[in-house]
BAKE-40840 format. One record per residue (C-alpha): residue number from 1; x, y, z; residue in three letters. Coordinates in Angstrom, 3 decimals, decimal comma, always signed. Example, Ala and Ser with C-alpha at 12.3 -4.5 7.8 and 13.67 -1.06 7.14 Angstrom:
BEGIN
     k          u          v          w     r
     1    +12,300     -4,500     +7,800   ALA
     2    +13,670     -1,060     +7,140   SER
***
This chain:
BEGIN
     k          u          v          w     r
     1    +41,745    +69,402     +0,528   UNK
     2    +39,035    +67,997     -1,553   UNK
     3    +38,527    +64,176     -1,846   UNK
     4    +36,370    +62,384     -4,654   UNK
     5    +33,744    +60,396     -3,791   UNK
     6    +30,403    +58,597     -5,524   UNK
     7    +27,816    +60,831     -6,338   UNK
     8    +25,228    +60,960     -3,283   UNK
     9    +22,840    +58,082     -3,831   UNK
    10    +19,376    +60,168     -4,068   UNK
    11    +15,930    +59,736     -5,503   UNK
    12    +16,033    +58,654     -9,217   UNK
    13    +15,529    +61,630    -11,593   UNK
    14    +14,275    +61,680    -15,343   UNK
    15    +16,705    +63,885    -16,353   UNK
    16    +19,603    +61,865    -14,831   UNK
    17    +18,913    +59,331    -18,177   UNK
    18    +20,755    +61,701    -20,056   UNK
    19    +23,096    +63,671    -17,520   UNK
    20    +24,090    +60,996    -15,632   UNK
    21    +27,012    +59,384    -16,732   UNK
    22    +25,588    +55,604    -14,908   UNK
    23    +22,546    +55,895    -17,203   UNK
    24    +23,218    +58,048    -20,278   UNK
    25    +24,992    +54,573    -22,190   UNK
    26    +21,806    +52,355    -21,388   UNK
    27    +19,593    +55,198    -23,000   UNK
    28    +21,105    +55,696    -26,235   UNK
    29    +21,275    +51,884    -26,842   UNK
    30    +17,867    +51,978    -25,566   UNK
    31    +16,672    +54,398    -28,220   UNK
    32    +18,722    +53,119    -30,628   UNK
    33    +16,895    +49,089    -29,823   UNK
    34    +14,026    +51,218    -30,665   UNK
    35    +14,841    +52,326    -34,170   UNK
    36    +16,400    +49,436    -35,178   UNK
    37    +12,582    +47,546    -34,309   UNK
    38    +11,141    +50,095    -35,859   UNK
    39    +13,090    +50,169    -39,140   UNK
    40    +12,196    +46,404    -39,190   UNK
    41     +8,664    +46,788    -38,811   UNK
    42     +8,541    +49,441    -41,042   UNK
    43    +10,180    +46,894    -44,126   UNK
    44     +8,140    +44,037    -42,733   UNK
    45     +4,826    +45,661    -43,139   UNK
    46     +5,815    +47,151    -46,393   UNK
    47     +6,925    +43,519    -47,631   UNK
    48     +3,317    +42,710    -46,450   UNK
    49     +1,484    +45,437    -47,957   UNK
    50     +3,089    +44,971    -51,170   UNK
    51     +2,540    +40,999    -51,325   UNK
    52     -1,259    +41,418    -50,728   UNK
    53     -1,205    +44,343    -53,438   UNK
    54     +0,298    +41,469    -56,122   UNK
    55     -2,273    +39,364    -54,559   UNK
    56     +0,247    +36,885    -52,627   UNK
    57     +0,610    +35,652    -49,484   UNK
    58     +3,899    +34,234    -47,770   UNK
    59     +2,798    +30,590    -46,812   UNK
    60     +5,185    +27,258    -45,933   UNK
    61     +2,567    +25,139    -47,018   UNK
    62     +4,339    +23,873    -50,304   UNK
    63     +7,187    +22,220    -47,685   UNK
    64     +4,274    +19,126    -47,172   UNK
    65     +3,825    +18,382    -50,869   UNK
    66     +5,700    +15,640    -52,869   UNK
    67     +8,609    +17,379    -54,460   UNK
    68     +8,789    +15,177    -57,534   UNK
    69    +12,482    +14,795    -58,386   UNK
    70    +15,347    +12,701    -57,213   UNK
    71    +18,584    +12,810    -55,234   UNK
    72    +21,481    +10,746    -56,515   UNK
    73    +23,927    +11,654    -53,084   UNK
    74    +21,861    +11,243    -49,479   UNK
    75    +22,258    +10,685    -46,306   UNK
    76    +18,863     +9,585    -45,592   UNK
    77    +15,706     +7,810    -46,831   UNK
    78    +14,191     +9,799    -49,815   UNK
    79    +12,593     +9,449    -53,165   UNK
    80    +10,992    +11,263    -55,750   UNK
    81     +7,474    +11,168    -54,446   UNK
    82     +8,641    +12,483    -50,761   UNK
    83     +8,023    +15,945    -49,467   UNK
    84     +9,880    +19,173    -50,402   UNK
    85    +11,050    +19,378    -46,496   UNK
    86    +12,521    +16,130    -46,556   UNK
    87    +14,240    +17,210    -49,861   UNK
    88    +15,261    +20,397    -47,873   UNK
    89    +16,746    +18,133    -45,315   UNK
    90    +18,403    +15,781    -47,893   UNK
    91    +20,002    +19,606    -49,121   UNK
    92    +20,989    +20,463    -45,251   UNK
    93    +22,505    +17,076    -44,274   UNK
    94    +24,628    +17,315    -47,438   UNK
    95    +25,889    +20,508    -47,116   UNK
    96    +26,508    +19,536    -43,791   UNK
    97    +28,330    +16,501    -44,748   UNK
    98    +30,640    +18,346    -47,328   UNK
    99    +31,266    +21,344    -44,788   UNK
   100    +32,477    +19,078    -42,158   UNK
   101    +34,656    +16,842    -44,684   UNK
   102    +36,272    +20,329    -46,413   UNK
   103    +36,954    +22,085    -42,738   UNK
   104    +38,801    +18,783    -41,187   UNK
   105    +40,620    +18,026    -44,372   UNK
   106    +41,897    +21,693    -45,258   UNK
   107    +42,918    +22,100    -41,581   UNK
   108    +45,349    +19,151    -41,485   UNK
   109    +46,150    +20,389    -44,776   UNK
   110    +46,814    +23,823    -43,660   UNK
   111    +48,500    +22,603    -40,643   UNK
   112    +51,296    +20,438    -42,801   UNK
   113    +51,379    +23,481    -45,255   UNK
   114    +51,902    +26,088    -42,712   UNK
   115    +54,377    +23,973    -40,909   UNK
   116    +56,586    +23,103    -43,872   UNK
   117    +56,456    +26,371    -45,030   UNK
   118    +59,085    +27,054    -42,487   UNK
   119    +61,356    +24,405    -42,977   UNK
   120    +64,983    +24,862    -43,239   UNK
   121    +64,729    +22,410    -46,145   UNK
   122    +64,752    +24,810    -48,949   UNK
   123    +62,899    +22,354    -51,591   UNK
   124    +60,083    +21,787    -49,115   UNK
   125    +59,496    +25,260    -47,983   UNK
   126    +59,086    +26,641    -51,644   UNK
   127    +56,836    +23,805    -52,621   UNK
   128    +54,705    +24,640    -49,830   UNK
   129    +55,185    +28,281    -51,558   UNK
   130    +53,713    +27,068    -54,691   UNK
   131    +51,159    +25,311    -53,174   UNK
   132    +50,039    +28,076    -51,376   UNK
   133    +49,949    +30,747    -53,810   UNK
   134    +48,737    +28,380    -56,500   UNK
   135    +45,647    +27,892    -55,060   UNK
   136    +44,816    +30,501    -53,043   UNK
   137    +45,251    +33,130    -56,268   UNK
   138    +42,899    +31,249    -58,291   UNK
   139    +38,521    +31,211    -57,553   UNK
   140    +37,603    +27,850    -55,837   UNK
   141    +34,957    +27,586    -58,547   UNK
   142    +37,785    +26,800    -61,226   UNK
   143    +39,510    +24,194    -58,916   UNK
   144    +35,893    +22,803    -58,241   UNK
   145    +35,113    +22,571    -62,456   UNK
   146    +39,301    +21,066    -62,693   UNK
   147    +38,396    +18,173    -60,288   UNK
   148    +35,265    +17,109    -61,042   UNK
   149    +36,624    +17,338    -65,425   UNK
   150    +39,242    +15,380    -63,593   UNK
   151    +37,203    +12,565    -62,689   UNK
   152    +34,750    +11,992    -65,133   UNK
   153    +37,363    +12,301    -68,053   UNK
   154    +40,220    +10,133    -66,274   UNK
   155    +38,308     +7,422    -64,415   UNK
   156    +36,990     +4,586    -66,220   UNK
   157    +33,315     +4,187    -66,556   UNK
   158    +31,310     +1,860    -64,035   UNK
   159    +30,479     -0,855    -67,123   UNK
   160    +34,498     -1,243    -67,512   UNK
   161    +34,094     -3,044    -64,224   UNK
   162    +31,515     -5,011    -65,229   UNK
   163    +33,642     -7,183    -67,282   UNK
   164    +33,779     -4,785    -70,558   UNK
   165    +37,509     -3,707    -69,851   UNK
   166    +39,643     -7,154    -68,476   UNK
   167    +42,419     -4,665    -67,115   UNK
   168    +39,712     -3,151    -64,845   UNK
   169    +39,091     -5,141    -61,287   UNK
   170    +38,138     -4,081    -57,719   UNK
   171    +40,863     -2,548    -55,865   UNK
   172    +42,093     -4,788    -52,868   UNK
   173    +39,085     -6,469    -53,931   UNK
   174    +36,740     -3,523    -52,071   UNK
   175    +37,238     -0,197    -53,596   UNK
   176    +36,035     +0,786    -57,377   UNK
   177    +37,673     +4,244    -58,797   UNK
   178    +34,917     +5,300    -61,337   UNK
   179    +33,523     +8,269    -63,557   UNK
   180    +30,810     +8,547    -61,427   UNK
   181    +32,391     +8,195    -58,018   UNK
   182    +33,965     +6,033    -55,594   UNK
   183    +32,582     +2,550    -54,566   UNK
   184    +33,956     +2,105    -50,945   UNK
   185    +32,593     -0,962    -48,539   UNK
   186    +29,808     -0,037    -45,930   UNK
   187    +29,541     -1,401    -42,769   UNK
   188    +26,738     -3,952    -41,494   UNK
   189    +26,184     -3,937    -38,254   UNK
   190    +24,733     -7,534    -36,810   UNK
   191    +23,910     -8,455    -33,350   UNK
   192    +26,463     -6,880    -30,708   UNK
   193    +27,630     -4,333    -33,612   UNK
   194    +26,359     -1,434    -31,587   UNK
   195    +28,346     -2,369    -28,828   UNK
   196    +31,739     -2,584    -30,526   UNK
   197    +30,378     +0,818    -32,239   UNK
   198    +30,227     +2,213    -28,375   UNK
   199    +33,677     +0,893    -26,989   UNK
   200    +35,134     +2,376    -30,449   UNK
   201    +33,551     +6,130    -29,377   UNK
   202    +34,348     +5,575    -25,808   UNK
   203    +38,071     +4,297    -26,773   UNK
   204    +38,322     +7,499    -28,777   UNK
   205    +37,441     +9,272    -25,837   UNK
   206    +39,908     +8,151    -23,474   UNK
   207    +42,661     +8,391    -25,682   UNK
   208    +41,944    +12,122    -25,852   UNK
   209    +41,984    +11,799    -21,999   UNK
   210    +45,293    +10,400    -21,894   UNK
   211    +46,730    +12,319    -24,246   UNK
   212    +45,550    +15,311    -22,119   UNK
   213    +46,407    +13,680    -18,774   UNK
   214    +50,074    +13,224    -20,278   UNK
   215    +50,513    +16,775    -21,444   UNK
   216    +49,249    +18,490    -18,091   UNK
   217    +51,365    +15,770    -16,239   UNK
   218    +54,682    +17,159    -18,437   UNK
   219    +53,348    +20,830    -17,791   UNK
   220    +53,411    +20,415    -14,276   UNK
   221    +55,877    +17,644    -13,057   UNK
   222    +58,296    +17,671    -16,216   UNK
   223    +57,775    +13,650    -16,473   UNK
   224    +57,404    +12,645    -20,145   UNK
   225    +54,944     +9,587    -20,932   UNK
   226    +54,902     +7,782    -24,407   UNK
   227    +52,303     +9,168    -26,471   UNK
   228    +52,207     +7,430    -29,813   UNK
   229    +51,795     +3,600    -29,071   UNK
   230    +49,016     +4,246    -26,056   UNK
   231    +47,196     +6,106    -28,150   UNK
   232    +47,125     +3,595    -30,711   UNK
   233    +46,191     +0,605    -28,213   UNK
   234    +43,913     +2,749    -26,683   UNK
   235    +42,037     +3,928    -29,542   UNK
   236    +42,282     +0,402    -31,502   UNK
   237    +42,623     -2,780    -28,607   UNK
   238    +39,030     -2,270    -26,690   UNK
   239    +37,299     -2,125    -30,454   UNK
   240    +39,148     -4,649    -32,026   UNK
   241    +38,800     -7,261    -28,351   UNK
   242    +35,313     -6,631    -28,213   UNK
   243    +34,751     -7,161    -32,086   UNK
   244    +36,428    -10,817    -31,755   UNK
   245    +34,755    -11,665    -28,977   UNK
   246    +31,460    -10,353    -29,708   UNK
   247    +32,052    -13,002    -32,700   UNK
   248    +32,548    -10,532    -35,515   UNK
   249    +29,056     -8,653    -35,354   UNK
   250    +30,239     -6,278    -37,911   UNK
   251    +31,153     -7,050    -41,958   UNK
   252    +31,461     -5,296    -44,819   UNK
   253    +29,231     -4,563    -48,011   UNK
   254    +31,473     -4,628    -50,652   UNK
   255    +30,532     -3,170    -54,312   UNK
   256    +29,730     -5,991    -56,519   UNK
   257    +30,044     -5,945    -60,252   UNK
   258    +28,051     -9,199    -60,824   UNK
   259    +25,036     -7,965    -59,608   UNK
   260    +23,883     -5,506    -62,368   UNK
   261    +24,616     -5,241    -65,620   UNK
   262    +24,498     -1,210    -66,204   UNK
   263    +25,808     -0,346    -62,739   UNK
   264    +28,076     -1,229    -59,420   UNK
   265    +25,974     -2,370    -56,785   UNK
   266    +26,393     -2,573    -52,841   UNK
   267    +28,659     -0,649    -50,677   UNK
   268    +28,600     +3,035    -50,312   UNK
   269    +28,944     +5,745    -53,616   UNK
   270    +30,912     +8,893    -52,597   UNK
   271    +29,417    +10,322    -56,337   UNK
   272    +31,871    +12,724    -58,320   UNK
   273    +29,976    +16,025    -57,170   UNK
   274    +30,841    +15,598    -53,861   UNK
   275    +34,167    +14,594    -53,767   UNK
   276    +35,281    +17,417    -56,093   UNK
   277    +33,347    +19,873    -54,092   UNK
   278    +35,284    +18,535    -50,996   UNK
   279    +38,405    +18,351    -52,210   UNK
   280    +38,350    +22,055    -54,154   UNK
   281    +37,269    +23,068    -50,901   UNK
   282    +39,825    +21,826    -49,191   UNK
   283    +43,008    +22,909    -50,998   UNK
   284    +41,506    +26,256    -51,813   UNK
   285    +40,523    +26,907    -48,339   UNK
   286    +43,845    +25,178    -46,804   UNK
   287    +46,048    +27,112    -48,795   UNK
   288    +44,548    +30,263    -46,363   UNK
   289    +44,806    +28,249    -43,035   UNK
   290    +48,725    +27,734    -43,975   UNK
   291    +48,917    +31,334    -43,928   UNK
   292    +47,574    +31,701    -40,678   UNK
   293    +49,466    +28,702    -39,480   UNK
   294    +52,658    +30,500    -40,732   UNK
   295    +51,812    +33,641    -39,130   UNK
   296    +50,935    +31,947    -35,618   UNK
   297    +53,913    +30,242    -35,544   UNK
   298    +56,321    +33,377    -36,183   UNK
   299    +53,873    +35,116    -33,865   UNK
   300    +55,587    +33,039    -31,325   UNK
   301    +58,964    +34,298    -29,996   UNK
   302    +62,228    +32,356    -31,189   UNK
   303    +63,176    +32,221    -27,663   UNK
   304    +60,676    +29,857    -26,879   UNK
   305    +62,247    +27,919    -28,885   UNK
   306    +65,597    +28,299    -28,205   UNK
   307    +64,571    +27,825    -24,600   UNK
   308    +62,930    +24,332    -25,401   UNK
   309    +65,569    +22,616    -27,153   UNK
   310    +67,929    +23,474    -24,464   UNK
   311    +66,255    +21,070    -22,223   UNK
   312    +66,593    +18,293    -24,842   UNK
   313    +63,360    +18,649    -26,231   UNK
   314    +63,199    +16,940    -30,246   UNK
   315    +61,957    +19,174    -32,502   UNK
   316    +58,785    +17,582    -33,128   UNK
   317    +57,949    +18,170    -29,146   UNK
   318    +59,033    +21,626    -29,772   UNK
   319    +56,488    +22,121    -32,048   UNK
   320    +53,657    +20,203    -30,284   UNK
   321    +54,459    +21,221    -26,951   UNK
   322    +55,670    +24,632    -27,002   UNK
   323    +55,365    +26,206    -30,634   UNK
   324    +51,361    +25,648    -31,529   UNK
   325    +50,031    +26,145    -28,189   UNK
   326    +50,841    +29,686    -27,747   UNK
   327    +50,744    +30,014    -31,909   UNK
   328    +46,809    +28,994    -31,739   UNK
   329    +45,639    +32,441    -30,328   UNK
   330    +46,914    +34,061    -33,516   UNK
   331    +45,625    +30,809    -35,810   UNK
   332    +41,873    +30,571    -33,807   UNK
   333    +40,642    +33,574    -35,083   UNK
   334    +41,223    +33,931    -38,745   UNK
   335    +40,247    +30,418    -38,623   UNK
   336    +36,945    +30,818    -37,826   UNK
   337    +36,521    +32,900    -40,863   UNK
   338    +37,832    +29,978    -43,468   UNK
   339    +35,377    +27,605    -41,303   UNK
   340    +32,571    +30,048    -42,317   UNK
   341    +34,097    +30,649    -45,873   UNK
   342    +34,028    +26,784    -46,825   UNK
   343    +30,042    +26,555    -45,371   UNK
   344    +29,044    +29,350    -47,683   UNK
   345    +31,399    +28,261    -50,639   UNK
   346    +29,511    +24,635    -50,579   UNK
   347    +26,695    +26,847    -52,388   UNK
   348    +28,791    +26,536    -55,851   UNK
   349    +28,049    +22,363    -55,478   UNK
   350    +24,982    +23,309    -57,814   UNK
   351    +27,672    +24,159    -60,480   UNK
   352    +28,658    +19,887    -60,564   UNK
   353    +25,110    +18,662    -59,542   UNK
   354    +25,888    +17,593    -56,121   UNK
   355    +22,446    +18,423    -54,207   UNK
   356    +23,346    +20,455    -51,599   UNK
   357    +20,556    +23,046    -49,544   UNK
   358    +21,132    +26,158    -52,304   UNK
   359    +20,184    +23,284    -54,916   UNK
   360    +17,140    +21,627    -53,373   UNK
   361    +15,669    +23,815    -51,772   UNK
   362    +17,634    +27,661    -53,458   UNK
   363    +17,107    +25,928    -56,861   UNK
   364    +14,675    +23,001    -57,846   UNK
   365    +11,842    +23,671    -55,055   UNK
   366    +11,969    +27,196    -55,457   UNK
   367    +11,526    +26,771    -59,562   UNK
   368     +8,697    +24,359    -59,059   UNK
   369     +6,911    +26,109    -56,250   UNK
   370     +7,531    +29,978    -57,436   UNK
   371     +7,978    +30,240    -53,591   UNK
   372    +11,432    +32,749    -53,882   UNK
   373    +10,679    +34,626    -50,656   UNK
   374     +9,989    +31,390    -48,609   UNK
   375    +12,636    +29,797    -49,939   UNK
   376    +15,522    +32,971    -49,853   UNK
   377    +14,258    +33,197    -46,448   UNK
   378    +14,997    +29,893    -45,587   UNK
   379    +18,048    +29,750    -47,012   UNK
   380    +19,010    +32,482    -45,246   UNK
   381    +18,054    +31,183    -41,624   UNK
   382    +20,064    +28,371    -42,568   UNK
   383    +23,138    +29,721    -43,189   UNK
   384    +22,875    +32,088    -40,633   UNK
   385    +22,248    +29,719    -37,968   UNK
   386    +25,088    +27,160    -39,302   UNK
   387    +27,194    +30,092    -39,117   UNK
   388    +26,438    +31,234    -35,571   UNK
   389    +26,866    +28,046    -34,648   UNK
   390    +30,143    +27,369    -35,838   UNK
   391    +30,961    +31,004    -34,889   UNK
   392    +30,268    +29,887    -31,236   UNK
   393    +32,124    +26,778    -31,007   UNK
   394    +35,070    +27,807    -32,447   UNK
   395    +35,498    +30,801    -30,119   UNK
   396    +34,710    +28,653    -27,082   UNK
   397    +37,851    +26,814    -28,359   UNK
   398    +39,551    +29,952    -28,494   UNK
   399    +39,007    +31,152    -24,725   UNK
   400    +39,903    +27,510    -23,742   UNK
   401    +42,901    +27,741    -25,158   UNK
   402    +44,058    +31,445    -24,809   UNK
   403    +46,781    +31,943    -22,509   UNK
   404    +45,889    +32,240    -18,779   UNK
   405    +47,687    +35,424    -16,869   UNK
   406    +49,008    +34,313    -13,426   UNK
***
């Protein structure tokens, strides 16, 4: 009788690259590394060749000059006489800004949806219906166009708070609802403001902490601890201590309507582009995530449920506890993708004027400059990179969350 056994470990051959089944898999994705570079090289120096035949050159060095036009909506210092880069970066932190306020917002928004959409209450599961296939059957472009013709047609105009309409005042005495955006108060920060600033992110830390300590303390021991009211004193007592006895370092910048005649000034201007950009975003794109919150959840066998509320779990524990955790390996994935979809969907903010990257530096600095391969090719690394990134977080989130075989 014949037993099998490794192949006798002898002197390397050439030949074994192809015969041998250890080595045959590293040489065709060798060879096939090898095209690929080639077939790159081969459109790179063609895109060269051709560029010197038209008699241009690819060059970055319109990025330094002043750019020339303004941006109503920024995150940062900029005017008119600043450089295209810092316009570019005026376009990135914007788009980052809108991306991050669309993805949180249409995921609690999906989350609600997707839960509802199961409930035994008949009127609230076929609203959630409606909601659902309302918005998800119709392009985000119309919803963005709806919202921002929203705004601007039923909002009063920033002069009717200037004394021109008496019906017209400061809501709570802080907020302004106009045409051209929202007027919300901004924070100053005085002396000690940083500090209370620091306990706030450090409370918000440890309240995740507990809330994670409590959950692995239930998984393991079966003791339930409170989870509502400690993370509410945890997440507001340190800030608001420190803040009193720090002696108030921080106060607010509300909008004042005395202080021009044309316009509101002080606090902080959410404009009208951005806040229909991020809210189309957010019910277009969250009427997808209840889907995949639906699906997750009926992923999940009923007998994991069944099995919960016979210990005397509440329903809302059921849910929390049980339910989502083992519904987020089906919800993870397909989330990633409407993560990715709302990043590249912020490129229709051009169509409302809110000055996102595709606008400064896809639209304005590319007309002005003639640069369209620089700036494509920018725009491209961009969005690439954003996506990546996102891409990557979001599946480290999946593997530290997938179920763990004993």
């Amino acid at each position: 009788m014949t037993t099998l056994t490794d192949p006798p470990q002898g002197s390397f051959k050439v030949s074994m690259l192809l015969n041998d089944t250890r080595y045959r898999s590293y040489t065709f994705q060798f060879i096939a590394l090898i095209l690929l570079i080639a077939a790159f090289a081969y459109l790179g120096s063609n895109l060269a060749y051709n560029l010197a035949e038209a008699g241009l050159n690819i060059s970055y060095g319109f990025l330094g000059e002043p750019a020339g036009y303004d941006i109503n909506q920024r995150l940062i210092e900029y005017t008119s006489q600043s450089s295209h880069w810092d316009a570019t970066i005026v376009g990135v932190l914007n788009t980052l800004l809108v991306a991050f306020l669309a993805c949180v917002t249409a995921t609690i928004l999906g989350v609600i949806a997707g839960v509802l959409r199961l409930s035994n209450n008949w009127l609230i599961s076929k609203l959630m219906s409606i909601y659902v296939e309302a918005f998800r059957n119709v392009p985000v472009l119309i919803w963005i166009i709806i919202i921002f013709t929203v705004i601007t047609a039923v909002l009063p105009g920033a002069r009717a708070y200037l004394g021109e309409d008496p019906d017209v005042d400061l809501t709570l005495g802080m907020f302004a609802f106009t045409n051209r955006g929202i007027y919300i108060p901004a924070p100053v920060l005085g002396s000690g403001g940083m500090a209370v600033v620091v306990i706030l992110l450090a409370s918000i830390m440890a309240m995740f902490a507990y809330r994670s300590y409590a959950k692995k303390l239930l998984f393991n021991t079966g003791r339930l601890l409170p989870m509502a009211w400690p993370s509410v004193a945890i997440l507001i007592l340190p800030a608001v201590i420190a803040f009193y006895v720090l002696g108030q370092p921080i106060t607010l910048d509300t909008p004042d309507p005395l202080a021009n005649r044309f316009n509101l000034r002080g606090g902080i201007q959410i404009g009208a582009p951005l806040i229909a950009l991020w809210f189309a975003l957010a019910i277009y794109t969250g009427a997808f995530i209840a889907e995949n919150v639906r699906a997750g959840i009926q992923a999940v066998s009923k007998g994991q449920t069944e099995a919960a509320a016979s210990l005397g779990l509440r329903p809302n524990r059921v849910m929390n506890l049980v339910v989502l955790p083992q519904a987020l390996r089906v919800i993870i994935p397909p989330l990633i993708s409407q993560y990715l979809n709302i990043t590249k969907n912020s490129s229709l903010a051009i169509a409302v004027g809110y000055a996102d990257i595709t606008a400064t530096l896809g639209g304005i600095t590319l007309n002005q400059t003639g640069r369209a391969i620089e700036s494509v090719l920018l725009l491209m690394l961009f969005y690439l990179v954003i996506s990546l990134s996102i891409s990557t977080v979001m599946n480290l989130y999946n593997r530290a969350v997938s179920l763990k075989e004993r």
